[in-house]
C-alpha positions as CSV (number, residue, x, y, z in Angstrom):
1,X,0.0,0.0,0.0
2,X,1.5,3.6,-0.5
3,X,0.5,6.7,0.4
4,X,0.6,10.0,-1.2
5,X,-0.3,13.4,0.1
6,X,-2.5,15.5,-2.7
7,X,-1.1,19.3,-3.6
8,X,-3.9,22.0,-3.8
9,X,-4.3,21.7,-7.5
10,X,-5.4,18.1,-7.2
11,X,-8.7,19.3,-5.4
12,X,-11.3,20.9,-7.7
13,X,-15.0,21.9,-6.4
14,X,-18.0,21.8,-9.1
15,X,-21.2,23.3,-8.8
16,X,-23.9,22.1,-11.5
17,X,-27.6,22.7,-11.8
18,X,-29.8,20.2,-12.2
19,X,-33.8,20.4,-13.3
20,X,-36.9,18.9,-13.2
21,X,-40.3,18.9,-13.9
22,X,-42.1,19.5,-10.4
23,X,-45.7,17.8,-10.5
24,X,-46.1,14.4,-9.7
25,X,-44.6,11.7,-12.0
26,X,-42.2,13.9,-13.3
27,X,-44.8,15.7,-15.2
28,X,-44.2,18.8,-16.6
29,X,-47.9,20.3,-17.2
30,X,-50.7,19.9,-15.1
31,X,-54.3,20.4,-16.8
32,X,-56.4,19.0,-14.5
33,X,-57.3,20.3,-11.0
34,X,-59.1,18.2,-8.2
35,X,-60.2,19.2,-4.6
36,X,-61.7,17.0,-1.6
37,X,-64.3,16.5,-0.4
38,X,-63.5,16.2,3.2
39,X,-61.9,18.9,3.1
40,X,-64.7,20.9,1.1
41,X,-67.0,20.2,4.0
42,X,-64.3,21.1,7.0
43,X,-64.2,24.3,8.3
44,X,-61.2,25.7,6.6
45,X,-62.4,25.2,2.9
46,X,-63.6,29.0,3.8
47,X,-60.4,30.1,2.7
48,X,-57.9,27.5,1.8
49,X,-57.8,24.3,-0.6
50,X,-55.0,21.3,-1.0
51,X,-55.1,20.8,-5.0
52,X,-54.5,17.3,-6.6
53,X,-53.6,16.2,-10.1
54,X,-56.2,13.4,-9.7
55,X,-59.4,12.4,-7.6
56,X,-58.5,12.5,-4.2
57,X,-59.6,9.3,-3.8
58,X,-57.6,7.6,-6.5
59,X,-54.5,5.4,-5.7
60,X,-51.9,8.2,-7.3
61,X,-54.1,11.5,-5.9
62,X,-50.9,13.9,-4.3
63,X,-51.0,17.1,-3.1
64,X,-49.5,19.4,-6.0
65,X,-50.3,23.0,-4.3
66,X,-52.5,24.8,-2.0
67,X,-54.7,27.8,-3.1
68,X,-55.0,30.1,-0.1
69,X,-57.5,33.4,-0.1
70,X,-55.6,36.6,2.3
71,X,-57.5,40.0,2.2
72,X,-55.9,42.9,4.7
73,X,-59.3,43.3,5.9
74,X,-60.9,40.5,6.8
75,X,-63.6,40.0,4.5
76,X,-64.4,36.7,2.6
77,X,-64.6,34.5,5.7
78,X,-66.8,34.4,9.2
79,X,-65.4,35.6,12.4
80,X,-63.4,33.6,14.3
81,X,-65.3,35.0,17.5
82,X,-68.5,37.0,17.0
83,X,-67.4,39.1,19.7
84,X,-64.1,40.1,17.9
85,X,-65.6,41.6,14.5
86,X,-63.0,42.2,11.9
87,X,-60.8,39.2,13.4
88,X,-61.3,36.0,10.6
89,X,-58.7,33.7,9.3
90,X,-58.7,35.7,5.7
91,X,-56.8,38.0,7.6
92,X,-54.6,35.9,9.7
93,X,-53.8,34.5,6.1
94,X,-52.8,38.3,5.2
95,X,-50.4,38.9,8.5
96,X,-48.8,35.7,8.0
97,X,-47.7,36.1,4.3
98,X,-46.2,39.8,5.1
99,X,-44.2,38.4,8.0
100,X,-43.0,36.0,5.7
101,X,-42.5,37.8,2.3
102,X,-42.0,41.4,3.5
103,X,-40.7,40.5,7.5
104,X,-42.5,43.7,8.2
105,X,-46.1,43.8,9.8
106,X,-47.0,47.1,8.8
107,X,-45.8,46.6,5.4
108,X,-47.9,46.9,2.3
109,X,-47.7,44.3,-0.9
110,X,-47.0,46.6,-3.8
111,X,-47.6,44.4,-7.2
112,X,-45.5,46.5,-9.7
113,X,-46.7,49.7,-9.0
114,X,-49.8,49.3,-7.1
115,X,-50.8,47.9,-3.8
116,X,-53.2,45.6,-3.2
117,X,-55.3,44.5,-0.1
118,X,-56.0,41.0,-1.1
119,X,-54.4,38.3,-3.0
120,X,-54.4,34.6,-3.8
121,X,-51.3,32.6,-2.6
122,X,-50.4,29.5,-4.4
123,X,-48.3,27.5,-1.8
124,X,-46.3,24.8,-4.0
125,X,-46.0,21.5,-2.2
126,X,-42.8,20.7,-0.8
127,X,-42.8,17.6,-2.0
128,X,-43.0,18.6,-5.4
129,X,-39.5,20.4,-6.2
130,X,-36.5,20.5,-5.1
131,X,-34.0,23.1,-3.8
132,X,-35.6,25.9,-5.8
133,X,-38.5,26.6,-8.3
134,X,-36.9,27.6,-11.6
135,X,-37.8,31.0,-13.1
136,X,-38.1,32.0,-17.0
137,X,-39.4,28.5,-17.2
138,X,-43.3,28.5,-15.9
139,X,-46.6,29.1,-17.1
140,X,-50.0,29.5,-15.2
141,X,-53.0,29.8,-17.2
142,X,-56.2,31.1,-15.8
143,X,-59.2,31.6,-17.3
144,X,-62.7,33.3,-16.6
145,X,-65.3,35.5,-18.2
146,X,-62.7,37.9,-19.0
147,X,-61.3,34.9,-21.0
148,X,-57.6,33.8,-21.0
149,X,-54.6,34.6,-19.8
150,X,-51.2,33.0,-19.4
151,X,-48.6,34.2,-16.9
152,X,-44.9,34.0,-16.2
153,X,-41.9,35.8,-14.4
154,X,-40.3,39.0,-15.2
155,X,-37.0,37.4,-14.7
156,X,-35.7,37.8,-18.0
157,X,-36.0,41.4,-17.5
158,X,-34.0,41.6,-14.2
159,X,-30.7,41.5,-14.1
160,X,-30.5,41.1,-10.6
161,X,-33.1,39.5,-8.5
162,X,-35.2,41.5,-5.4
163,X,-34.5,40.0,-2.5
164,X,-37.4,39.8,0.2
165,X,-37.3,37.9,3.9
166,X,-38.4,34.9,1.6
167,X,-35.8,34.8,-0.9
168,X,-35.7,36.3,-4.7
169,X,-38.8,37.7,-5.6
170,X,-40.0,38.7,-9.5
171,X,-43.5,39.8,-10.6
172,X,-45.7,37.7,-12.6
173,X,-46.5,39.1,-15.8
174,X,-48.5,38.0,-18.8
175,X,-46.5,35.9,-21.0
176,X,-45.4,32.3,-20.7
177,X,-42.1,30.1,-20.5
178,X,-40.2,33.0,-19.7
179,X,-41.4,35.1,-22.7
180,X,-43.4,38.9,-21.5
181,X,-46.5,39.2,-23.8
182,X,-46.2,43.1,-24.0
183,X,-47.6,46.0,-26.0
184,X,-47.2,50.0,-26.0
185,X,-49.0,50.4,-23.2
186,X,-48.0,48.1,-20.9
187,X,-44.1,47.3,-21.9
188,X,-43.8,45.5,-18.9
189,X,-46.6,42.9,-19.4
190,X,-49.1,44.2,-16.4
191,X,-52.5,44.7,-16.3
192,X,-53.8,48.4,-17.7
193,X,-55.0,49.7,-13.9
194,X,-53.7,47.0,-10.9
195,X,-50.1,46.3,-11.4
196,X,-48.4,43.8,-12.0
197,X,-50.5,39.6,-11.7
198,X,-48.6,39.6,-8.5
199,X,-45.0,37.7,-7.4
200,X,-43.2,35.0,-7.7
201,X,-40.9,33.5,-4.9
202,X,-39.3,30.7,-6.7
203,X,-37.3,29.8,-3.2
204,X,-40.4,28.6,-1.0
205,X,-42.2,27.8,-3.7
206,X,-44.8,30.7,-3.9
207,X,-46.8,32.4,-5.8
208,X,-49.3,35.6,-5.0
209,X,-51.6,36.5,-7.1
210,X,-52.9,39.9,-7.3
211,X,-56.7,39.4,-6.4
212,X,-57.4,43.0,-7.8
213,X,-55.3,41.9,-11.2
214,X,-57.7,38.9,-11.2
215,X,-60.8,41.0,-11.0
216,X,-60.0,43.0,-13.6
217,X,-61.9,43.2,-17.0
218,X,-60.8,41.4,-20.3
219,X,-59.3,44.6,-21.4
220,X,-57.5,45.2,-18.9
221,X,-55.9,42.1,-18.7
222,X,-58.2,40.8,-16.2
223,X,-60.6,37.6,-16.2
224,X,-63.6,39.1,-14.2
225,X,-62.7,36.5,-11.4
226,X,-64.9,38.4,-9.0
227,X,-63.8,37.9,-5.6
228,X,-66.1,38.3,-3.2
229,X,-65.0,40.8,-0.6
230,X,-67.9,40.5,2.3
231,X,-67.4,40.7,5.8
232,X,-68.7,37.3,8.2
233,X,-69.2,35.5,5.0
234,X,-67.7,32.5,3.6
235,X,-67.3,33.0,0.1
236,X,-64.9,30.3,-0.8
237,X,-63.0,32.6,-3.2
238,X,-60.1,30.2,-3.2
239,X,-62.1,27.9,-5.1
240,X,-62.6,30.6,-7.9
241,X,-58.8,30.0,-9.1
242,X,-59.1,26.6,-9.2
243,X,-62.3,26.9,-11.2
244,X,-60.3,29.3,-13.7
245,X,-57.3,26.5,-13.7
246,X,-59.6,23.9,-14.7
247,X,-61.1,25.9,-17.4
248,X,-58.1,26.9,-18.9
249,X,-57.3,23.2,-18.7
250,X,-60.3,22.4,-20.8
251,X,-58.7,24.1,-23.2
252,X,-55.4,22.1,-23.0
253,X,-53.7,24.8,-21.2
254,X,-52.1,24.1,-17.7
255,X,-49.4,24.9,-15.3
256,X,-46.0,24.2,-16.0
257,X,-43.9,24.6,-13.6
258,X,-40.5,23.3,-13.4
259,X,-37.7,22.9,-10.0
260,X,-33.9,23.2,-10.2
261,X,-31.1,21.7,-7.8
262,X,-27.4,23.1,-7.5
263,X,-25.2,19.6,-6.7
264,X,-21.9,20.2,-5.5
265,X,-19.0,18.3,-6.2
266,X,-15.6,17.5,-5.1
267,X,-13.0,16.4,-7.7
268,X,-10.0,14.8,-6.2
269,X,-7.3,14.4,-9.1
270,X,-5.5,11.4,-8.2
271,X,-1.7,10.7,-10.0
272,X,0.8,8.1,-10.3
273,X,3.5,9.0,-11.9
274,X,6.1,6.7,-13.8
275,X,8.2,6.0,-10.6
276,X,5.7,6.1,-8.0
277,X,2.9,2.8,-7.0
278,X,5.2,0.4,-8.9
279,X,5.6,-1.9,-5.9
280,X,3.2,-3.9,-4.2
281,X,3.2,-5.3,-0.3
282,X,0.9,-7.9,-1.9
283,X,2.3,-11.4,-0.9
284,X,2.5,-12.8,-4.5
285,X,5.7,-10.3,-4.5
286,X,7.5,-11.9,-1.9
287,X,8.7,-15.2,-0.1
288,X,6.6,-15.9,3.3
289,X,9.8,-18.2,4.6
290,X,12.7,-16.1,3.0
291,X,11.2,-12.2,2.5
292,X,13.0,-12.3,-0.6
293,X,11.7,-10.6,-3.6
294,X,9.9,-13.9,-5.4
295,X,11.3,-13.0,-9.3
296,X,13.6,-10.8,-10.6
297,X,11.6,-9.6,-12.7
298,X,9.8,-7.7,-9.7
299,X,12.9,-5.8,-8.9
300,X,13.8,-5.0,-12.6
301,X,10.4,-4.7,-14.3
302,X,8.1,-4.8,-11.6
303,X,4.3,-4.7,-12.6
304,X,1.4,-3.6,-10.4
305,X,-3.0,-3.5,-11.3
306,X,-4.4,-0.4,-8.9
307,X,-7.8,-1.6,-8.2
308,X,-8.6,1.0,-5.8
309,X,-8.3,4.1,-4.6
310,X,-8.3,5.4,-1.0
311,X,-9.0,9.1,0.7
312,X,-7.5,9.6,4.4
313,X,-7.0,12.2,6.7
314,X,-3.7,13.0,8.2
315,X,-4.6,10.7,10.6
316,X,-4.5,7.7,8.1
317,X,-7.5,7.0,8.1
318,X,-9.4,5.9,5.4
319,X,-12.6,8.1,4.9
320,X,-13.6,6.8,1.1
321,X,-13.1,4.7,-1.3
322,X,-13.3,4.5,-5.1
323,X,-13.4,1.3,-7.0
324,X,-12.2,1.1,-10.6
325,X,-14.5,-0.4,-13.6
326,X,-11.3,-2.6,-14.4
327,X,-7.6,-3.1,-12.9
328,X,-5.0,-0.5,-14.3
329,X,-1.6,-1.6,-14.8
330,X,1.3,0.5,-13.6
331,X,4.9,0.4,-14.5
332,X,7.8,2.8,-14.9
333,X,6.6,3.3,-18.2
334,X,3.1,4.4,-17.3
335,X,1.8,7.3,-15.5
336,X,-1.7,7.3,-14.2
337,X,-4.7,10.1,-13.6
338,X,-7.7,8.8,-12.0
339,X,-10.4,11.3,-11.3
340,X,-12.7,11.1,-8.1
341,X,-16.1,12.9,-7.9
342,X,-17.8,12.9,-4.8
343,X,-21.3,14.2,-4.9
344,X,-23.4,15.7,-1.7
């Protein structure tokens, strides 16, 4: 066995990205939006919904997103005590996305250049992508009286990325895969009167869309969602997106939505060179009654096959191994490179 110690340039560290699509099954486009029942009938189906690519109660049915409804003032669910007016979950919703997105609980969400009281967040299961959503690469179709309209990040626009208590953060715009669908009046691909569609926060998975956007007309780049904004009243308006996802599904138009992973690497450059690993402590080489040197040949021209390589510590000991496809041979003739990737 020998031992040799590695010089800086023989350690090399590797970033790569890797992607995926992030519904279930590695499917790139969902057009097909399912609720359940139980939870349709439960108390918070007032204001929030778990989404499945399937029936709920089929075999394969996984939660792909949640569709949760947050208004600054309370309105579109009951109180939570009728002697507290003004306190319902729709606004719990609203306090707990600002401490998340903005960290500031007297902050205001401002979609491009307008702010908004009440949104939609789209809360991507966990499950579903990996370290990261990936921006420039979605599209979330939504559909309603207004008619259709496909949306995607501005990220293509940025050259550096807003950074909120939650990560990067881009507006949603209309457009799709990365492309902005602009026009003279609205270079930036927003809506005519409410801003921008709202933001997307591609590290937790988020998206917020601007409710007021939503309600907008057809010419303005709206799909008359009508959200219904009454006080100590469930009005479900969660379920109103997934009514507009399903019918721009009819239409064989979905969400695609894609997640990305940076792997890093460590390269360890491992050389023999001609006069080095030419000797083996391997029995075969020598005599167990004599310790002489079996065959000349051994001493003149001695031949070694390195099978496998070791990584220790200054301690000598051995913290990995890598095992070769085939045995190498080695002589004073030949000089050896093996490369070593180790992935976490």
């Amino acid at each position: 066995m020998g031992f040799k110690r590695f010089d800086p340039s023989d350690l090399v560290i590797s970033n790569d990205a890797v992607t995926s699509a992030a519904w279930s099954n590695n499917t790139p486009t969902v057009t097909s939006f399912f609720t359940s029942s139980t939870q349709v009938v439960s108390s918070t189906s007032e204001y929030y919904f778990n989404v499945y690519q399937t029936s709920s109660t089929d075999s394969t049915a996984a939660v792909q997103f949640g569709v949760v409804y947050c208004d600054s003032k309370g309105s579109g669910s009951t109180f939570l005590n009728a002697l507290v007016t003004g306190s319902t979950p729709t606004k719990t919703n609203y306090g707990q996305y600002r401490t998340l997105v903005l960290g500031d609980e007297n902050a205001s969400f401002i979609f491009g250049n307008q702010t908004s009281s009440y949104f939609y967040a789209l809360n991507v299961e966990r499950a579903r992508y990996k370290e990261s959503l990936l921006p420039g690469t979605m599209t979330l179709s939504l559909s309603g009286s207004g008619g259709l309209i496909q949306l995607t990040d501005d990220s293509s626009l940025n050259s550096a990325a807003v950074f909120t208590d939650a990560g990067r953060r881009y507006n949603l715009v209309s457009g799709s895969a990365g492309t902005i669908y602009t026009d003279a009046d609205q270079p930036e691909g927003w809506t005519s009167n409410s801003g921008s569609y709202g933001w997307f926060l591609p590290d937790v998975g988020l998206l917020l869309l601007n409710g007021e956007a939503l309600d907008g007309a057809g010419a303005d780049g709206g799909i008359v969602l009508n959200t219904t904004r009454s006080f100590d009243s469930a009005s479900y308006n969660q379920s109103k997106v997934v009514n507009a996802l399903n019918q721009a599904g009819t239409g064989n138009y979905g969400w695609t939505l894609n997640s990305k992973e940076t792997l890093s690497s460590d390269f360890v450059f491992v050389r023999a060179r001609n006069n080095e690993f030419n000797y083996s402590e391997n029995p075969a080489f020598i005599s167990g009654s004599t310790g002489e040197v079996l065959f000349d040949s051994f001493i003149d021209d001695p031949k070694t096959y390195i099978t496998t390589v070791g990584l220790y510590n200054d301690n000598n000991e051995l913290l990995a191994v890598a095992k070769l496809s085939r045995p190498l041979q080695k002589d004073f003739t030949k000089e050896l490179l093996v490369r070593v990737k180790l992935d976490f």
